[in-house]
DSSP file (Angstrom, degrees, kcal/mol; ACC not computed):
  #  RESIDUE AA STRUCTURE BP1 BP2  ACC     N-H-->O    O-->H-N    N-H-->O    O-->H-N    TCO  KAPPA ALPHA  PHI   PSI    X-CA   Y-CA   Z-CA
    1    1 A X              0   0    0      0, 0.0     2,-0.3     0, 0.0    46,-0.1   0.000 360.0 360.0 360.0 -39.4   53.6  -17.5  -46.0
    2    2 A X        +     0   0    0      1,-0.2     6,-0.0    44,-0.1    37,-0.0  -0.720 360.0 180.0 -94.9 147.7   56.0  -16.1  -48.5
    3    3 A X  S    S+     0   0    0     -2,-0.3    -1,-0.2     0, 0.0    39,-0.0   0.858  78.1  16.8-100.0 -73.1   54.9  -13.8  -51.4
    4    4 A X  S    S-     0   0    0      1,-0.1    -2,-0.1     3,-0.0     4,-0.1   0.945  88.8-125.0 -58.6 -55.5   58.1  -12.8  -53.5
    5    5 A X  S >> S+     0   0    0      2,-0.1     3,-1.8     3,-0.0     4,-0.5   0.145  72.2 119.6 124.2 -59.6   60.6  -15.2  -52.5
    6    6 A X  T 34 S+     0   0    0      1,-0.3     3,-0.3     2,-0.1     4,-0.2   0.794  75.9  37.2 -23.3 -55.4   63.2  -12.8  -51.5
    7    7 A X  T 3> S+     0   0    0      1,-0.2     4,-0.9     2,-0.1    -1,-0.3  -0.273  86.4 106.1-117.4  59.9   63.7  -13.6  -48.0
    8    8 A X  H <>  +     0   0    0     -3,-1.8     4,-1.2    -2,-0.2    -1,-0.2   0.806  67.6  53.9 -49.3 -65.3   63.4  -17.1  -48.0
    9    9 A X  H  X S+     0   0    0     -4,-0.5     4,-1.9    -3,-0.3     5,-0.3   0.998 112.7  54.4 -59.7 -65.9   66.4  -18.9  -47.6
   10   10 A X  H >> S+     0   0    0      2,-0.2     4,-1.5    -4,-0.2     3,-0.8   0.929 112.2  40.6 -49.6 -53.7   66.8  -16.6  -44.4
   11   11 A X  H >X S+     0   0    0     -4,-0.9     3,-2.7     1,-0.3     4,-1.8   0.883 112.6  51.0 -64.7 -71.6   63.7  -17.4  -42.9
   12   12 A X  H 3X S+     0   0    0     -4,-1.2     4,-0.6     1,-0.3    -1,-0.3   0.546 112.9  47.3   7.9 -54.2   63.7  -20.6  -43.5
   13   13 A X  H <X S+     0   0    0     -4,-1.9     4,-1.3    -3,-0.8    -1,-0.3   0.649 112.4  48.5 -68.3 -46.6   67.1  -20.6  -42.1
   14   14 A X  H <X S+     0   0    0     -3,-2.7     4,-1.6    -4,-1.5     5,-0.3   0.918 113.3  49.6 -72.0 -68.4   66.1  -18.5  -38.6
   15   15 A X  H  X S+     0   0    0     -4,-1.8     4,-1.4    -5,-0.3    -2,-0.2   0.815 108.5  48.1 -64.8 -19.2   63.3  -20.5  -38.1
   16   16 A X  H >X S+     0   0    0     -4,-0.6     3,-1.5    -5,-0.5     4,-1.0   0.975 118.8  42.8 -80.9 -61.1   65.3  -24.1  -38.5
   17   17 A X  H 3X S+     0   0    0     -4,-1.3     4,-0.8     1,-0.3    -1,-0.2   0.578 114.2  54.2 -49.1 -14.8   68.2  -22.8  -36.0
   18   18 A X  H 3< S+     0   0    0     -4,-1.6     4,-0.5     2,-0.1    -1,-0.3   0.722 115.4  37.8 -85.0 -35.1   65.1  -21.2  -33.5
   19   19 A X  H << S+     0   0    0     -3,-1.5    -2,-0.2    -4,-1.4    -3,-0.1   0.557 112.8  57.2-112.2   9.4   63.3  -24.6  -33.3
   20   20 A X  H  < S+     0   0    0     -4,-1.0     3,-0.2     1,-0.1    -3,-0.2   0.911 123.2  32.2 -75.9 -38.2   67.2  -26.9  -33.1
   21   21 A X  S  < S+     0   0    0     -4,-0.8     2,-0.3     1,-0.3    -2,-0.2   0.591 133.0  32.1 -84.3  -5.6   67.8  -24.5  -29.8
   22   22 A X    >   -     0   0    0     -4,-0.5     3,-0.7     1,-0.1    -1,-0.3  -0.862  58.5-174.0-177.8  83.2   64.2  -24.2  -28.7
   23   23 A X  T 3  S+     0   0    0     -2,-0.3    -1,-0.1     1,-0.2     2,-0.1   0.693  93.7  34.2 -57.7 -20.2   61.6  -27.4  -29.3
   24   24 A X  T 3  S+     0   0    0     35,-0.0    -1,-0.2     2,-0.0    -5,-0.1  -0.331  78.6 171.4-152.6  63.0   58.8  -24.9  -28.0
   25   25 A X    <   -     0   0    0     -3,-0.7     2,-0.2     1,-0.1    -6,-0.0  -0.074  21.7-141.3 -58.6 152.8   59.3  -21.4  -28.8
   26   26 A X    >>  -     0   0    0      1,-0.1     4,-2.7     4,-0.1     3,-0.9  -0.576  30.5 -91.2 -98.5-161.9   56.8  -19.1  -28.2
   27   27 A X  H 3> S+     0   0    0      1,-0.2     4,-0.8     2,-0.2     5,-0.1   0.720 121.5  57.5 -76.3 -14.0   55.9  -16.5  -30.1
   28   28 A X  H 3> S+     0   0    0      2,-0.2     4,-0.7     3,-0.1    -1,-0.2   0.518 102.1  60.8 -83.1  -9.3   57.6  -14.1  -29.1
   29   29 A X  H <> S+     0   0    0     -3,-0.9     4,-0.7     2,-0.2    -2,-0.2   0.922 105.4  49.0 -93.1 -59.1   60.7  -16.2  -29.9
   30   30 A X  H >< S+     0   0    0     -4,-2.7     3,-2.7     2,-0.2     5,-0.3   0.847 105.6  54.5 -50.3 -93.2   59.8  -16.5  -33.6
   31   31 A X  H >X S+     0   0    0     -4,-0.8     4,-0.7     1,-0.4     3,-0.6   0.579 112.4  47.6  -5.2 -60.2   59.2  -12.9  -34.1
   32   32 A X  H 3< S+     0   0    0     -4,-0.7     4,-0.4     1,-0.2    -1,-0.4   0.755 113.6  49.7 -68.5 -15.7   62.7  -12.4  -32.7
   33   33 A X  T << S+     0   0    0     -3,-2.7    -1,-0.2    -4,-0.7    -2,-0.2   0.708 109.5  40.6 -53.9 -65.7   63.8  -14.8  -34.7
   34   34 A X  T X4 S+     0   0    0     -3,-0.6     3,-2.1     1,-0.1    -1,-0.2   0.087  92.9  98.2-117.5 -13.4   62.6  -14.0  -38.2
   35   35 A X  T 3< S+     0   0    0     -4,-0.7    -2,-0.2    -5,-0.3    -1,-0.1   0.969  77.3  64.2 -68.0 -49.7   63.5   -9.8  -37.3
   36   36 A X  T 3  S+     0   0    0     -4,-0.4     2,-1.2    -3,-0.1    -1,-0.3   0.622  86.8  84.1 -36.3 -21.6   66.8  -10.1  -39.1
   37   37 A X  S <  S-     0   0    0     -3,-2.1     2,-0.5   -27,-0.1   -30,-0.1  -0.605  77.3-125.7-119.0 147.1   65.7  -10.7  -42.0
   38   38 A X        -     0   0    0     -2,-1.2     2,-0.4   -32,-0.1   -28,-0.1  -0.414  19.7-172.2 -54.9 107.4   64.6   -8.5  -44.6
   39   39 A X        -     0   0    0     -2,-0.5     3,-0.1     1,-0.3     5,-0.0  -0.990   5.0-173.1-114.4 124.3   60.7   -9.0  -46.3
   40   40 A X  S    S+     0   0    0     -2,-0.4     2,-0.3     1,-0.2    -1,-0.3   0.989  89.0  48.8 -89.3 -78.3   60.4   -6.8  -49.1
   41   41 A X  S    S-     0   0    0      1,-0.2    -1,-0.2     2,-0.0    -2,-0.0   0.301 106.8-124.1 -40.7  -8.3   56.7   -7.9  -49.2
   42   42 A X        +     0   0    0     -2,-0.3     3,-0.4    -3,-0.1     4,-0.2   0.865  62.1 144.1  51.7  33.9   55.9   -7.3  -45.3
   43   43 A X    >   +     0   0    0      1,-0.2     3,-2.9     2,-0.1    -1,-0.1   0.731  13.6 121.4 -47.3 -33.8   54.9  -10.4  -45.1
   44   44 A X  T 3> S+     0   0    0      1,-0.3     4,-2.0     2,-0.2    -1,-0.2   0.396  76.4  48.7 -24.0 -24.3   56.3  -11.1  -41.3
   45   45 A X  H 3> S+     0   0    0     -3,-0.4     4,-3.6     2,-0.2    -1,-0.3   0.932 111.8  46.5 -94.6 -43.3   53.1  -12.1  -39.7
   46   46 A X  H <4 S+     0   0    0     -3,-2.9     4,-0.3    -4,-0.2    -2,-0.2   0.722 113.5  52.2 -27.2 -32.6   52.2  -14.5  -42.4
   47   47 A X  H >> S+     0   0    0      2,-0.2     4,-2.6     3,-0.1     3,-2.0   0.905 113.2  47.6 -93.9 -62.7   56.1  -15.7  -41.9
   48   48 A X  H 3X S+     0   0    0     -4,-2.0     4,-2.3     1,-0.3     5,-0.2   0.880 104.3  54.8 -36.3 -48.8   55.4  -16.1  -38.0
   49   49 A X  H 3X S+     0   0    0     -4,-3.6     4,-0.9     1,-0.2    -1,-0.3   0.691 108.1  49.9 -69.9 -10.5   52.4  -17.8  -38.3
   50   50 A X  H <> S+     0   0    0     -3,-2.0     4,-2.6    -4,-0.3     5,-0.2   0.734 108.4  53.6 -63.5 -39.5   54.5  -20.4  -40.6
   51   51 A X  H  < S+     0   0    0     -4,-2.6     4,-0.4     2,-0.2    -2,-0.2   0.716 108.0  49.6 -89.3 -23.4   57.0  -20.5  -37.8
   52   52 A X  H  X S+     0   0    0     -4,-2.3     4,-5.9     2,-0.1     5,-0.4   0.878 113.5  56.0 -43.4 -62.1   53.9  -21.5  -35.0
   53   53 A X  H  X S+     0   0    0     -4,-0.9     4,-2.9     1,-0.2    -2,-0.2   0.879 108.2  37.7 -50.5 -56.1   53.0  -24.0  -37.5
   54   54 A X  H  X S+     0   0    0     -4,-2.6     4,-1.9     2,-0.2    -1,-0.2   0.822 111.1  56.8 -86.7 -19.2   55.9  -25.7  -37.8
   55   55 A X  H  4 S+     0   0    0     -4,-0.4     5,-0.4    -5,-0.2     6,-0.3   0.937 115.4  43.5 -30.3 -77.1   57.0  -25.6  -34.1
   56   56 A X  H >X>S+     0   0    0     -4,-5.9     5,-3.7     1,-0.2     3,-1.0   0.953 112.5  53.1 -50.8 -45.5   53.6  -27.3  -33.4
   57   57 A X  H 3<5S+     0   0    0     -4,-2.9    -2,-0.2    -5,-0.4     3,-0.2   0.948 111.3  42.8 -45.6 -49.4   54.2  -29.4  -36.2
   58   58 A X  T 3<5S+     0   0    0     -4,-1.9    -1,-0.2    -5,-0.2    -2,-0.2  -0.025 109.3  53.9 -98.9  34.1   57.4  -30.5  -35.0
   59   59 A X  T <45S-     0   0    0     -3,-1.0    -1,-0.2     2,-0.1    -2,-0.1   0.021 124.4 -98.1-135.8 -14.0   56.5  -31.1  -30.8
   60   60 A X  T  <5S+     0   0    0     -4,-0.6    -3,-0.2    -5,-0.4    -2,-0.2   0.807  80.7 145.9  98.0  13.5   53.4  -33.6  -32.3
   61   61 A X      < -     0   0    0     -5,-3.7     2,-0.3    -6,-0.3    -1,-0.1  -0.329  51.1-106.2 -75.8 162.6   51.0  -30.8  -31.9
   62   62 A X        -     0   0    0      7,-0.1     2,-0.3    -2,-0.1    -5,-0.1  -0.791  27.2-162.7-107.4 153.0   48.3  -30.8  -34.7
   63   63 A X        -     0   0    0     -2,-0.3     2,-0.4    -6,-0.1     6,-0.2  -0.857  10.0-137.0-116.6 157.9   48.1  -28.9  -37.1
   64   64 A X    >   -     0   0    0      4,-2.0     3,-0.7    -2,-0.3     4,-0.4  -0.793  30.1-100.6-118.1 155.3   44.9  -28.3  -39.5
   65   65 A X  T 3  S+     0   0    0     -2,-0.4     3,-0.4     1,-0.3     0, 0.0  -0.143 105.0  44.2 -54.2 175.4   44.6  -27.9  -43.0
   66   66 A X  T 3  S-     0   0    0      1,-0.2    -1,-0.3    -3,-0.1    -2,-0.0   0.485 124.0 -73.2 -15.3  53.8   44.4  -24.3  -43.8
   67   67 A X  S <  S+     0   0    0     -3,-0.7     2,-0.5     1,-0.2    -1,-0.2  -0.006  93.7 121.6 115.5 -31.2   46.8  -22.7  -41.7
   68   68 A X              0   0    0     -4,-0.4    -4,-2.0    -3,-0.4    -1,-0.2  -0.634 360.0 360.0 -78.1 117.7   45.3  -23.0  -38.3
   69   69 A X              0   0    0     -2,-0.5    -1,-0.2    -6,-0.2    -7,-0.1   0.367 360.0 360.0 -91.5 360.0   47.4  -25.0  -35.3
């Protein structure tokens, strides 16, 4: 999901504090989530769809090998 590297630690960061308050965000809750922080690379929907992924991941949803929930 991330290209550079730059905004890592912050997403990373957003998203762990979005899924302690919120076991089942939607999407619209990651998006808001993840706006704070600065992606040099414009990555942000690539960084959302990480932040689906691990959401599902972490409520026992499955997730499939290339990216797809």
């Amino acid at each position: 999901a991330f290209q550079c590297g730059y905004c890592t630690a912050g997403q990373i960061m957003s998203l762990k504090a979005l899924l302690d308050a919120n076991g089942g965000p939607t999407d619209a809750d990651i998006e808001r989530a993840v706006s704070g922080n600065l992606c040099r690379c414009g990555a942000y929907p690539n960084i959302a769809r990480a932040g689906r992924i691990a959401a599902d991941a972490r409520s026992g949803g499955t997730v499939v090998a290339g990216g797809g929930a």
